[in-house]
Each structure stands twice: as structure tokens, then as C-alpha cells.
Backbone and ligand atoms as CSV (ligand in chain L), in Angstrom:
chain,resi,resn,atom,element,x,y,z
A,1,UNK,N,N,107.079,52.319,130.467
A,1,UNK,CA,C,108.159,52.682,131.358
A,1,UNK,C,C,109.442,52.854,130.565
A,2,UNK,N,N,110.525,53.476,131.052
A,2,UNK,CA,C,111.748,54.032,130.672
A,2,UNK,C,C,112.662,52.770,130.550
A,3,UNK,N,N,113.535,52.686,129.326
A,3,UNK,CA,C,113.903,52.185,129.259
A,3,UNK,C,C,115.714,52.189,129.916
A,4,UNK,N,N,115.768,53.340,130.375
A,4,UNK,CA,C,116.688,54.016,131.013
A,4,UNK,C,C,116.701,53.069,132.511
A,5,UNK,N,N,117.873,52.476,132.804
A,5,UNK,CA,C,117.851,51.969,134.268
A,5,UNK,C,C,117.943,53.205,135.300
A,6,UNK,N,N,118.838,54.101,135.392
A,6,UNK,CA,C,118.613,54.942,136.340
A,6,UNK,C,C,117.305,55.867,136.384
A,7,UNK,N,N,116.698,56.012,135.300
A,7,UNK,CA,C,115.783,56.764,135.246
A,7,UNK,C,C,114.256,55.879,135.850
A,8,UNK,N,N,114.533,54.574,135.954
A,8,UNK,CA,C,113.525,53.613,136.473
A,8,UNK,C,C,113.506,53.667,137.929
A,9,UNK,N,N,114.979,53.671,138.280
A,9,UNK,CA,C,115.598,53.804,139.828
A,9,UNK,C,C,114.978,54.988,140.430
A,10,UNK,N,N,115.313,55.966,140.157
A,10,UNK,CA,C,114.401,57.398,140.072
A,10,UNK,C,C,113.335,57.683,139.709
A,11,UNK,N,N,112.906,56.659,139.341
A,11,UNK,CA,C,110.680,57.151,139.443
A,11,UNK,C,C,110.713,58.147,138.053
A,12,UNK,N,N,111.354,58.189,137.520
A,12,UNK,CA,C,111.315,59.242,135.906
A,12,UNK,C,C,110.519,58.105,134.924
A,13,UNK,N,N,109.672,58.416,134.232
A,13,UNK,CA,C,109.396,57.925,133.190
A,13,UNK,C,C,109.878,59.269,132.068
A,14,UNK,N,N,110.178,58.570,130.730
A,14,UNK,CA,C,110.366,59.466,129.361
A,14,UNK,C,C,109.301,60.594,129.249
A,15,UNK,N,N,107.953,60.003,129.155
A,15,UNK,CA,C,106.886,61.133,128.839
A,15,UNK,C,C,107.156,62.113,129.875
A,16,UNK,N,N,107.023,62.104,131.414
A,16,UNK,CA,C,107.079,63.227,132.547
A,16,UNK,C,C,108.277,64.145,132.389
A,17,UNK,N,N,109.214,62.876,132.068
A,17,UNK,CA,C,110.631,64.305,131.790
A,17,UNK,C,C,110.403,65.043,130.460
A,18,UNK,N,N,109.773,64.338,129.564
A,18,UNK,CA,C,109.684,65.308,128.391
A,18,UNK,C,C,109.045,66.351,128.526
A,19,UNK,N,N,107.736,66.425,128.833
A,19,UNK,CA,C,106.843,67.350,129.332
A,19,UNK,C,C,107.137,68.384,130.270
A,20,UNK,N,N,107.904,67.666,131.301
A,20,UNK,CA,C,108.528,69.210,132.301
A,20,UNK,C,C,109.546,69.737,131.449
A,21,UNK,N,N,110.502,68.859,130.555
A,21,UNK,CA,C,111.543,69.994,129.625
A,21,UNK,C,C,110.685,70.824,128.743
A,22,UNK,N,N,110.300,70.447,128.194
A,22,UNK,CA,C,109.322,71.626,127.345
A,22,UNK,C,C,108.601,72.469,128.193
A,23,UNK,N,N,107.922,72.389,129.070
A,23,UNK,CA,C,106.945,73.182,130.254
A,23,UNK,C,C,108.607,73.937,130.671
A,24,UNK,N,N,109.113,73.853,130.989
A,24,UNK,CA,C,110.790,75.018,131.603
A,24,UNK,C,C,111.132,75.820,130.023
A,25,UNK,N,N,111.188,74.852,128.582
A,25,UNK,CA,C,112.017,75.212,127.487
A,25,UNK,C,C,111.125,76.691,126.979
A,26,UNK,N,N,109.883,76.571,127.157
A,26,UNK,CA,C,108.421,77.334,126.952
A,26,UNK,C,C,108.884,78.558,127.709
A,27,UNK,N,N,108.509,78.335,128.889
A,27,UNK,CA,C,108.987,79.150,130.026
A,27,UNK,C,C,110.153,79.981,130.031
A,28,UNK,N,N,111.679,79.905,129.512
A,28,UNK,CA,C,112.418,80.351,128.999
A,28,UNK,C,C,112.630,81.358,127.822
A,29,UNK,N,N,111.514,80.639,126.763
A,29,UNK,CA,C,111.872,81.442,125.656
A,29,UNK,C,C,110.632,82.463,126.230
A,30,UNK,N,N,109.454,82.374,126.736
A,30,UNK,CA,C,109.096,83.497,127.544
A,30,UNK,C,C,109.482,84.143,127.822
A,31,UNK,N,N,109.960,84.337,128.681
A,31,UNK,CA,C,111.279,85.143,130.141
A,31,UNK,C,C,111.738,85.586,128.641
A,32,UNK,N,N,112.391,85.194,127.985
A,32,UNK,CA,C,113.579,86.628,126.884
A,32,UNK,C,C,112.235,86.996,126.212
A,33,UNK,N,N,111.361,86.571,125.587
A,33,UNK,CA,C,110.539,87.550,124.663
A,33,UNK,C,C,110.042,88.931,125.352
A,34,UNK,N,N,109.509,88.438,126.637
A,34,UNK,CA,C,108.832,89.161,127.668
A,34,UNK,C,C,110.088,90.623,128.445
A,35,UNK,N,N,111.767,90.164,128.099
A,35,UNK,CA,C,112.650,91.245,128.144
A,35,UNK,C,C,112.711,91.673,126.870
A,36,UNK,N,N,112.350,91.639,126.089
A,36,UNK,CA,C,112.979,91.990,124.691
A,36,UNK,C,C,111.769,92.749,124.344
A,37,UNK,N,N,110.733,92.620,124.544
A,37,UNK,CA,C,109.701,93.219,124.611
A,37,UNK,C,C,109.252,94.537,125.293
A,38,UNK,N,N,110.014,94.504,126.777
A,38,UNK,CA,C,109.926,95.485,127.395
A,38,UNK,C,C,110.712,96.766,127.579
A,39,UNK,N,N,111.847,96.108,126.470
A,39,UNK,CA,C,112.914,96.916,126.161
A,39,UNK,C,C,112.568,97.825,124.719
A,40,UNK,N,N,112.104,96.840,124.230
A,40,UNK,CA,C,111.144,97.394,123.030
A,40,UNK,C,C,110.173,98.650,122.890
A,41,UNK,N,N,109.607,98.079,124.223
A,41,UNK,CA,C,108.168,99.341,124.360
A,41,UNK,C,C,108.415,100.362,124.923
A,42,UNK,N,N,109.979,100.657,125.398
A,42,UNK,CA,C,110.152,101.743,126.241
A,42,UNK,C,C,109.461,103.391,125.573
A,43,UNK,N,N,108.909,104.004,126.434
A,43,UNK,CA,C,108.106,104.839,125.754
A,43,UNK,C,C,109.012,106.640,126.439
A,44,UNK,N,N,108.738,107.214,125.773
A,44,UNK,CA,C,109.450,108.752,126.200
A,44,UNK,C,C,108.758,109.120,127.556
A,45,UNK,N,N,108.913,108.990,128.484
A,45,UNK,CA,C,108.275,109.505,130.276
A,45,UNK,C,C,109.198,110.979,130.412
A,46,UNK,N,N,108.305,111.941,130.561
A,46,UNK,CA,C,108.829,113.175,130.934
A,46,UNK,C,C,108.749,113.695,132.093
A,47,UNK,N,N,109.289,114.418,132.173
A,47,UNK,CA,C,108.793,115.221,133.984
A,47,UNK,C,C,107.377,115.526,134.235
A,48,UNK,N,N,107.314,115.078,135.409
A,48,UNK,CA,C,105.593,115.385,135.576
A,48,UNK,C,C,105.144,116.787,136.086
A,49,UNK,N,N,104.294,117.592,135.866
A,49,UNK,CA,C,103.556,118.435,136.566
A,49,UNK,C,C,104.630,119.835,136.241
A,50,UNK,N,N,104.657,120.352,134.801
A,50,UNK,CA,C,105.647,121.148,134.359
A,50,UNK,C,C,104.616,122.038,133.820
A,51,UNK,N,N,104.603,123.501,134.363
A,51,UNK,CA,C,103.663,124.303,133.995
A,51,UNK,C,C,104.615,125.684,133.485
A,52,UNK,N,N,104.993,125.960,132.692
A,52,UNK,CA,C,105.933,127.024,132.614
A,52,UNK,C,C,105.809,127.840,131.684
A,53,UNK,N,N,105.745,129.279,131.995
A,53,UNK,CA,C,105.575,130.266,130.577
A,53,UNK,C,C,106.528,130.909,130.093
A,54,UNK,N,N,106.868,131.113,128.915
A,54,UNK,CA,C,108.156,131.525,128.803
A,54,UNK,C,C,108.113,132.541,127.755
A,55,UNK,N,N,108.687,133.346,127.542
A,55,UNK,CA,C,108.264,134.754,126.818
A,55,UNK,C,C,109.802,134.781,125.950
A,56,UNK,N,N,108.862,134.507,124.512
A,56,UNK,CA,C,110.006,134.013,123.347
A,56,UNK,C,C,110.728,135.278,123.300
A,57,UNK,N,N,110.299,136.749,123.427
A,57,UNK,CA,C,111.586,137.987,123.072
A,57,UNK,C,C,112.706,137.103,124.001
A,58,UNK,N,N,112.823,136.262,125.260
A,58,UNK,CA,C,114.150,136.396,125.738
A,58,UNK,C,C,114.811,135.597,124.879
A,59,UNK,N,N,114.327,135.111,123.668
A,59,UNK,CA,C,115.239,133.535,123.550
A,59,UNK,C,C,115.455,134.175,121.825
A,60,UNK,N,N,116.503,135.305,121.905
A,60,UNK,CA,C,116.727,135.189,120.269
A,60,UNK,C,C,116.840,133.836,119.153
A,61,UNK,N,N,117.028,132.770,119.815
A,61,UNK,CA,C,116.872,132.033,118.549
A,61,UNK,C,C,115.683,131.426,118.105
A,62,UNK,N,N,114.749,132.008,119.167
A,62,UNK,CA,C,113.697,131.607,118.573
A,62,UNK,C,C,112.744,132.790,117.804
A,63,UNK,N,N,113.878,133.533,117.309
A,63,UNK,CA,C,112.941,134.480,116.399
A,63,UNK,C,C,113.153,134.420,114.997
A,64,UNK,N,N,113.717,132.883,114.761
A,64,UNK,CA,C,113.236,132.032,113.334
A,64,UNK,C,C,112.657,131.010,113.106
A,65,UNK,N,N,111.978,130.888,112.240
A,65,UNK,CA,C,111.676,129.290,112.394
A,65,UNK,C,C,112.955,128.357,111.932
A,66,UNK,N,N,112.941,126.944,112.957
A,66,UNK,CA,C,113.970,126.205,112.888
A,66,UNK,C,C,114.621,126.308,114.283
A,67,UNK,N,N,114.525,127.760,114.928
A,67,UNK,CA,C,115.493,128.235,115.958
A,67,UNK,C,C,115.305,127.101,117.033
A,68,UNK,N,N,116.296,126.511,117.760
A,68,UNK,CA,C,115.891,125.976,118.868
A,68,UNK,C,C,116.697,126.794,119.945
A,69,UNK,N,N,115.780,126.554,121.357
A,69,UNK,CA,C,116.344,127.522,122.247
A,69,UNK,C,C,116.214,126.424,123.775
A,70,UNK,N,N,117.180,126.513,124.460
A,70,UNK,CA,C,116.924,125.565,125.843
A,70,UNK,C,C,116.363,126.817,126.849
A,71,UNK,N,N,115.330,126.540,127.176
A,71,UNK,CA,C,114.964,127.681,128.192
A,71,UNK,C,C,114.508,127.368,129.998
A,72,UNK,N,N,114.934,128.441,130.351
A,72,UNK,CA,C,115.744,128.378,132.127
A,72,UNK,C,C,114.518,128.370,133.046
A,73,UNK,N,N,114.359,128.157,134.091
A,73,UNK,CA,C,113.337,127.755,134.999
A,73,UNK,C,C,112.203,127.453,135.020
A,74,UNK,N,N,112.511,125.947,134.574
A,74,UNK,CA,C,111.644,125.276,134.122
A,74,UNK,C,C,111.884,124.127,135.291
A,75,UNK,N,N,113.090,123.834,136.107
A,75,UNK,CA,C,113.215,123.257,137.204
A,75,UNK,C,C,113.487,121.725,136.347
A,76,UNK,N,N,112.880,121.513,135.012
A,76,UNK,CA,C,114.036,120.167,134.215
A,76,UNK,C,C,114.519,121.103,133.355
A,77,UNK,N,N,115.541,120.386,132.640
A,77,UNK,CA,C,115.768,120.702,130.758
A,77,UNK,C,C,114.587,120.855,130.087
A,78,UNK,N,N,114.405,122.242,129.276
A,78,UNK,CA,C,113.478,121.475,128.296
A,78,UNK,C,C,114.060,122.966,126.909
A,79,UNK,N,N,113.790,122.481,125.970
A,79,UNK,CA,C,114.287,122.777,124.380
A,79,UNK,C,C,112.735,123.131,123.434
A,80,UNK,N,N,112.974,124.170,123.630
A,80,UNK,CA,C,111.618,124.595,122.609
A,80,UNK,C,C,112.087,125.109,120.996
A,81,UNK,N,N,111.376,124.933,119.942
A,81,UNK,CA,C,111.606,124.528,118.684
A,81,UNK,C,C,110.520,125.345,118.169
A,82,UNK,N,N,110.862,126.710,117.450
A,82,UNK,CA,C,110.483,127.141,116.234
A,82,UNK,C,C,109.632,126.656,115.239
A,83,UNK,N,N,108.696,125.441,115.429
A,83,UNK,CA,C,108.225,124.662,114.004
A,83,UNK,C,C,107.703,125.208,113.061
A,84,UNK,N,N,107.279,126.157,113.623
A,84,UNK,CA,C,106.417,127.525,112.419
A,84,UNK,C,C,106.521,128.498,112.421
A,85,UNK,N,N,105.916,129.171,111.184
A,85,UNK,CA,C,106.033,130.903,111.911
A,85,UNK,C,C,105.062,130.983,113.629
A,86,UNK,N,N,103.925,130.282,113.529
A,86,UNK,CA,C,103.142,130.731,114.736
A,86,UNK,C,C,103.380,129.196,115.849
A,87,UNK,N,N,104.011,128.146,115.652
A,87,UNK,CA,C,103.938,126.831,116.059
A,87,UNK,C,C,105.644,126.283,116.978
A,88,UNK,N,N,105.094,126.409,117.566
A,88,UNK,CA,C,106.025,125.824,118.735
A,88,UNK,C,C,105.925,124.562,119.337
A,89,UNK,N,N,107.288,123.670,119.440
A,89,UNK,CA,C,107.317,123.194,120.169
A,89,UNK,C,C,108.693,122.418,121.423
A,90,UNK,N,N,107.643,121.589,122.375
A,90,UNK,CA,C,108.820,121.506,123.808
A,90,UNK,C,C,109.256,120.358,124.156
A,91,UNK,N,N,110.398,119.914,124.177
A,91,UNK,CA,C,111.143,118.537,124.623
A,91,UNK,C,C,111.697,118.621,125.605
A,92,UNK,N,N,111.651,117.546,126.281
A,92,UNK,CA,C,112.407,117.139,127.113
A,92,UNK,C,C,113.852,116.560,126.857
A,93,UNK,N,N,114.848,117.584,127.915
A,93,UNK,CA,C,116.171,117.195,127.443
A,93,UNK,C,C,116.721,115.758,128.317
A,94,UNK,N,N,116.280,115.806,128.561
A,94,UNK,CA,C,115.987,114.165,129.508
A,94,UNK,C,C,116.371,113.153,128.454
A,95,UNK,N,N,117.483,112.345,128.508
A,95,UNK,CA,C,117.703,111.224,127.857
A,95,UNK,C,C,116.764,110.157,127.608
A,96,UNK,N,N,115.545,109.630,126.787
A,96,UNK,CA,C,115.138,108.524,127.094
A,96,UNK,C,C,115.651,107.297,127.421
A,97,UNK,N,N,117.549,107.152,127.172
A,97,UNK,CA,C,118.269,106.047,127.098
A,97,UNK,C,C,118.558,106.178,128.504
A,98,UNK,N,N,119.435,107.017,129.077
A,98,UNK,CA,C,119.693,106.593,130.574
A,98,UNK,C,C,119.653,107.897,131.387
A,99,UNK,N,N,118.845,109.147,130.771
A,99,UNK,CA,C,118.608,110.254,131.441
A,99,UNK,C,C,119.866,111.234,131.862
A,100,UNK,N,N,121.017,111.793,130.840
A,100,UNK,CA,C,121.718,112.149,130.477
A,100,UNK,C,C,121.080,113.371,129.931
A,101,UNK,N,N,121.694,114.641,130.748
A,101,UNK,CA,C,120.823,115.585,129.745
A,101,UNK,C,C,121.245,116.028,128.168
A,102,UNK,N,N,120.365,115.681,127.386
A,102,UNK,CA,C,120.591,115.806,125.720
A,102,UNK,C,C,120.966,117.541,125.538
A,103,UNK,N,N,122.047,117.974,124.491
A,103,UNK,CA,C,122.018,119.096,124.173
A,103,UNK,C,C,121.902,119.403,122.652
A,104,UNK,N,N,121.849,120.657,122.712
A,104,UNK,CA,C,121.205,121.057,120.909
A,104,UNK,C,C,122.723,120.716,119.948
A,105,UNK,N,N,122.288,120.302,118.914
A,105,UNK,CA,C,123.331,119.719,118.043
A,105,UNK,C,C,122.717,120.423,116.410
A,106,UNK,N,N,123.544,121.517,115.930
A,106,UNK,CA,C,123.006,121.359,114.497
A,106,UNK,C,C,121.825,122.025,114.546
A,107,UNK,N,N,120.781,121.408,113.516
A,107,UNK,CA,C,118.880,121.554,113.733
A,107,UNK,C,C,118.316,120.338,114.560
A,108,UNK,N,N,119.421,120.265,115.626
A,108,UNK,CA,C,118.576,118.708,116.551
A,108,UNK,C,C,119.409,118.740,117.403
A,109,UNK,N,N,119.428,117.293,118.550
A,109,UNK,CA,C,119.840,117.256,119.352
A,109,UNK,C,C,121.019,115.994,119.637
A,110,UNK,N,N,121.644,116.087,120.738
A,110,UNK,CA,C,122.729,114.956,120.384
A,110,UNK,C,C,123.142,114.423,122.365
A,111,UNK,N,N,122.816,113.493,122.154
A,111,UNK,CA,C,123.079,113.209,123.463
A,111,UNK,C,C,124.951,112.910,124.193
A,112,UNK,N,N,125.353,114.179,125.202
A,112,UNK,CA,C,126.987,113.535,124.639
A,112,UNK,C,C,127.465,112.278,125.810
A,113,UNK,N,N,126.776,111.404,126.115
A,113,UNK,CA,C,126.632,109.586,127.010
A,113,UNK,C,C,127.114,109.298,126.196
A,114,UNK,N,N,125.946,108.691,125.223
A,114,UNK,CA,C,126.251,107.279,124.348
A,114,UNK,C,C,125.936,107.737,123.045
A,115,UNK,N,N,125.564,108.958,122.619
A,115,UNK,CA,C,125.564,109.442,121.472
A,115,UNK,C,C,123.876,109.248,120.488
A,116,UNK,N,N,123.288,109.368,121.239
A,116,UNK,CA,C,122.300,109.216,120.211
A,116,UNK,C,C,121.773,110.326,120.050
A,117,UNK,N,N,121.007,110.565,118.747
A,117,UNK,CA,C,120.811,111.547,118.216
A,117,UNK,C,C,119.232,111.730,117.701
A,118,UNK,N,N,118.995,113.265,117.817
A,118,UNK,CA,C,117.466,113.548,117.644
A,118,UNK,C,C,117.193,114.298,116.821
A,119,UNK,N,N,115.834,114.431,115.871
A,119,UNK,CA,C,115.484,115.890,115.098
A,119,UNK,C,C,115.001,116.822,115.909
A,120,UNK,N,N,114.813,118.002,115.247
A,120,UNK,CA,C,114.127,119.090,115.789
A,120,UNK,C,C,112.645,118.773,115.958
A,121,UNK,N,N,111.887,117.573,115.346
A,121,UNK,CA,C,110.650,117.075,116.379
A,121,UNK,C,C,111.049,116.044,116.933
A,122,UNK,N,N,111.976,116.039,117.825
A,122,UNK,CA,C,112.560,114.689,118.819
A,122,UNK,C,C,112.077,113.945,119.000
A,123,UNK,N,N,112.468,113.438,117.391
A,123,UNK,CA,C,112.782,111.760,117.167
A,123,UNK,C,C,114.012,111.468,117.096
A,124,UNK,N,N,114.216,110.187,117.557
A,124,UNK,CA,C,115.536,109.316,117.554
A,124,UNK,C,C,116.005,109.168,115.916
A,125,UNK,N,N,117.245,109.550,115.800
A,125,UNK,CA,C,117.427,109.296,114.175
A,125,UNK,C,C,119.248,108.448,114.617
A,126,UNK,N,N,119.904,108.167,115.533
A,126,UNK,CA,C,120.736,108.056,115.959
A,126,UNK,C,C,121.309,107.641,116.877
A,127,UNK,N,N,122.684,106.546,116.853
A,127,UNK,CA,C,122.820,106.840,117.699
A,127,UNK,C,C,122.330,105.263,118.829
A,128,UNK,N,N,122.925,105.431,120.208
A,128,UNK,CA,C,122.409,104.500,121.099
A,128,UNK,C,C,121.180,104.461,120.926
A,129,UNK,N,N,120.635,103.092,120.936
A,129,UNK,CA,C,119.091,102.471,120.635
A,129,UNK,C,C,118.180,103.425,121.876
A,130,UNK,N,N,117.034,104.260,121.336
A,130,UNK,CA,C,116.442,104.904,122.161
A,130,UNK,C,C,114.988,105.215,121.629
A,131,UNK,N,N,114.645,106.174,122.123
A,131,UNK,CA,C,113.422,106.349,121.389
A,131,UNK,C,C,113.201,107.796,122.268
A,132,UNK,N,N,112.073,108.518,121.376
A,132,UNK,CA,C,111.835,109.986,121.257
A,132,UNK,C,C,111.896,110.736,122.310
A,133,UNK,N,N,112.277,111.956,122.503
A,133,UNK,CA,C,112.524,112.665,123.473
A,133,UNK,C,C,111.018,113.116,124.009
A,134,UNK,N,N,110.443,113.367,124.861
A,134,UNK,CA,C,109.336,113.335,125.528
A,134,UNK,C,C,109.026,114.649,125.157
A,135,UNK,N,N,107.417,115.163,124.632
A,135,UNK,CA,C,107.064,116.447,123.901
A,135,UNK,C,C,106.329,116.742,124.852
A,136,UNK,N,N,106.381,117.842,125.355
A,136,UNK,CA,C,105.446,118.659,126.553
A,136,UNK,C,C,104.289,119.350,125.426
A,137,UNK,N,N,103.049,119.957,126.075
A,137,UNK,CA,C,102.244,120.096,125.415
A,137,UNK,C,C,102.451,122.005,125.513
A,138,UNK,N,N,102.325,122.488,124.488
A,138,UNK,CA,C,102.807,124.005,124.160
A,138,UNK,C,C,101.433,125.056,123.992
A,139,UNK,N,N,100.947,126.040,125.039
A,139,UNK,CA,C,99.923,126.551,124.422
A,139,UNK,C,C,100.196,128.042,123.928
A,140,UNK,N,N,99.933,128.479,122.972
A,140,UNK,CA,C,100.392,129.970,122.688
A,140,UNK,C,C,99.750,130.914,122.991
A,141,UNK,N,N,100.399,131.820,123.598
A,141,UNK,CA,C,99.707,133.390,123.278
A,141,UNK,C,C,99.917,134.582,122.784
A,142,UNK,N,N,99.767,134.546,121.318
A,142,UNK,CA,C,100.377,135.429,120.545
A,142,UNK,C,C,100.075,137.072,120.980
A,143,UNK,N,N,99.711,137.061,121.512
A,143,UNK,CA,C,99.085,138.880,122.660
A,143,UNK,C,C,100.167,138.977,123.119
A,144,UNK,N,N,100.455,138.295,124.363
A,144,UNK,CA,C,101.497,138.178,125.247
A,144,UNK,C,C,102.896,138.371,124.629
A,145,UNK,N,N,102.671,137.620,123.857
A,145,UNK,CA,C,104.168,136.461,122.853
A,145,UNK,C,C,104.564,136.140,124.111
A,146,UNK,N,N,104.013,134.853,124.330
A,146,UNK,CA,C,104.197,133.712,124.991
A,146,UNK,C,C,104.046,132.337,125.018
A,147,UNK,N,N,104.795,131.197,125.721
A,147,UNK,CA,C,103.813,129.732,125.360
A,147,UNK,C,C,103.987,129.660,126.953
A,148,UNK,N,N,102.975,128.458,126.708
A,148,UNK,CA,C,103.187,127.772,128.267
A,148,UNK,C,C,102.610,126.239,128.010
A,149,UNK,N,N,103.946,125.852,128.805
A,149,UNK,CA,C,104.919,124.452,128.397
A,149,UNK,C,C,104.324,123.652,129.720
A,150,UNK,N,N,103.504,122.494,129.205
A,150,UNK,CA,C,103.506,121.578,130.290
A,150,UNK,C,C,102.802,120.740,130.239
A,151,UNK,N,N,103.067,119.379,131.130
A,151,UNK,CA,C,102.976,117.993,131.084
A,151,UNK,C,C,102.060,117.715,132.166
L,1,FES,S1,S,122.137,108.520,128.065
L,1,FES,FE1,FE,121.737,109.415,126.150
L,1,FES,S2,S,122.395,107.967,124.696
L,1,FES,FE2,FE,122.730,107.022,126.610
């Protein structure tokens, strides 16, 4: 038994209080790993169900490689990228940080919120803590000269 008078008065013994402080202290450092974690894993989520073809003659800058071009009715943002002579690809201008639409900066992108910053394969290089701009999947049709962009 406790050598504590009030704690005798109160039905506490030493071992029970020790054990529930550690069983709460446990529990605590849980709770932050388990936020710090989830803040961690945030992953690029893009618009869903984006089917769009887009016919590169309209977008002169994409008649280099490097060119990036933001292209229009697509119903979100999205930024298609020159990667090759024959290789394209599509981001989402969608902020992964707080959904701010990102614009072209340079050979990349620059978010003007909180400033973070992307390459031309949108990755985070910058900038408010974030992570990659969400890549739609690009199929080509060099017949056409066309892609079609979607998630
Ligand atoms: S919303 Fe883009 S950096 Fe914050």
C-alpha cells in the first residue's frame, strides 16, 4: 500500500496510478505519431473520372519538348508537359497542399498560396511542405496528333 496518506484515503495504490499514467502517456505519444503520420502519407488525389482529348496543334507550346501548356475543357486544371519528342505528360493543377490552383512557373510550376514549387514531372522541389502534383494517365495518338488525358 501507498505510502501517500491521501492517496490511501482515495483507494489509489502507487502500482494502479503508475500503470494508468503510462497506459494515457502510451496513448498520447500515439495520438501525435498517428497525426504526424497522416500528415506524412498525404498522397497526390486528383479529379476523378477525367476523360479528355486534346489536339496538341492548339497548344503552340507544346510543339517543343519541355513546352508546358495548361489546356481548356477539361472541367479541372490540368498542365500537359512535352517530356519527349513523342511523350507526354498531365498534372493536375490542383494544389496537393490546400487545393489552390498551381500555375506554370519557368520549366515547372509554382503555387501562388503558400508557394510551393514543382518540376515539369510534378514533383515537389519547394516551397510549403507538399507532395506531387497528381499525374493523369496520357494516351497518344500520333495519326490524330492527339492525347487523351484521364484518371
Ligand atoms: S495551397 Fe499551394 S502551397 Fe498551399
Amino acid at each position: 500500500m501507498s505510502d501517500c496518506t491521501n492517496c490511501q484515503r482515495a483507494g489509489v495504490n502507487r502500482r494502479a496510478f503508475l500503470a494508468t499514467s503510462s497506459a494515457l502517456a502510451i496513448t498520447a505519444v500515439l495520438a501525435a505519431c498517428g497525426a504526424e503520420t497522416e500528415d506524412e502519407d498525404e498522397s497526390p488525389t486528383g479529379p476523378r473520372n477525367v476523360n479528355t482529348t486534346v489536339t496538341l496543334a492548339n497548344y503552340a507550346a507544346l510543339g517543343t519538348v519541355g513546352g508546358i501548356a495548361v489546356i481548356s475543357g477539361a472541367g479541372t486544371p490540368i498542365a500537359v508537359v512535352r517530356a519527349a519528342a513523342t511523350q507526354y505528360r498531365a498534372f493536375s493543377l490542383i494544389c496537393p497542399h490546400a487545393g489552390t490552383t498551381v500555375a506554370i512557373s519557368g520549366a515547372g510550376f509554382r503555387c501562388p498560396n503558400h508557394g510551393a514549387t514543382f518540376n515539369a514531372s510534378g514533383g515537389w522541389t519547394g516551397g510549403e511542405r507538399t507532395t506531387s502534383l497528381y499525374e493523369f494517365a496520357v494516351a497518344s495518338n500520333t495519326t490524330a496528333g492527339t492525347i487523351t488525358i484521364s484518371s
